[in-house]
C-alpha positions, 0 to 999 in steps of 0.5 A, a space after each residue: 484502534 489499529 487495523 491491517 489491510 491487505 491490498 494488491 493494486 492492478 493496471 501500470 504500478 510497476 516501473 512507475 515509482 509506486 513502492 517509493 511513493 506509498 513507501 512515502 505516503 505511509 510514513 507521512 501518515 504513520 502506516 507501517 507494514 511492506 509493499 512489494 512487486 508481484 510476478 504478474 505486474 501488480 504490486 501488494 502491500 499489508 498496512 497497518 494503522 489507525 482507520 482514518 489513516 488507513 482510509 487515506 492511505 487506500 483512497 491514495 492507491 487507488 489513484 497512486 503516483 503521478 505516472 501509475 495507471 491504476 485499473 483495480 484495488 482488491 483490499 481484505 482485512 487482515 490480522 495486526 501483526 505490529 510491524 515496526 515500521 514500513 518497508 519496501 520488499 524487493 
């Protein structure tokens, strides 16, 4: 069964390659949705997927990318919305 989240990750995930790498991550594990950088430093990002996927996907943003400093993750549930594919808002 798909499921959506939303999430916005906190701390030094600007600048950093966060949105390639989850850009990255998410195709590797067949998530799709947008990720995106956020006035206040913080990047956000809706995913949409199988639960078990989805699950990897949340435990890899809460660490990121090797140079990102990961402080915060708030996640929600969201309504699926079926996007075609993963995205990188800019």
């Amino acid at each position: 069964m798909k499921i959506n989240k939303t999430v916005q990750v906190f701390g030094k995930v600007q600048g950093v390659y966060f949105r390639q790498s989850t850009h990255w991550k998410a195709t590797e594990l067949g998530i799709n949705g947008w990720v995106k950088n956020e006035p206040d430093g913080s990047v956000s990002a809706e995913l949409e997927g199988d639960e078990a996927h989805i699950s990897t996907m949340l435990e890899w943003m809460k660490k990121g990318p090797e140079r990102a400093s990961v402080d915060k993750v708030q996640i929600s549930e969201g309504k699926v919305r079926d996007y075609p594919d993963f995205r990188i808002i800019r």
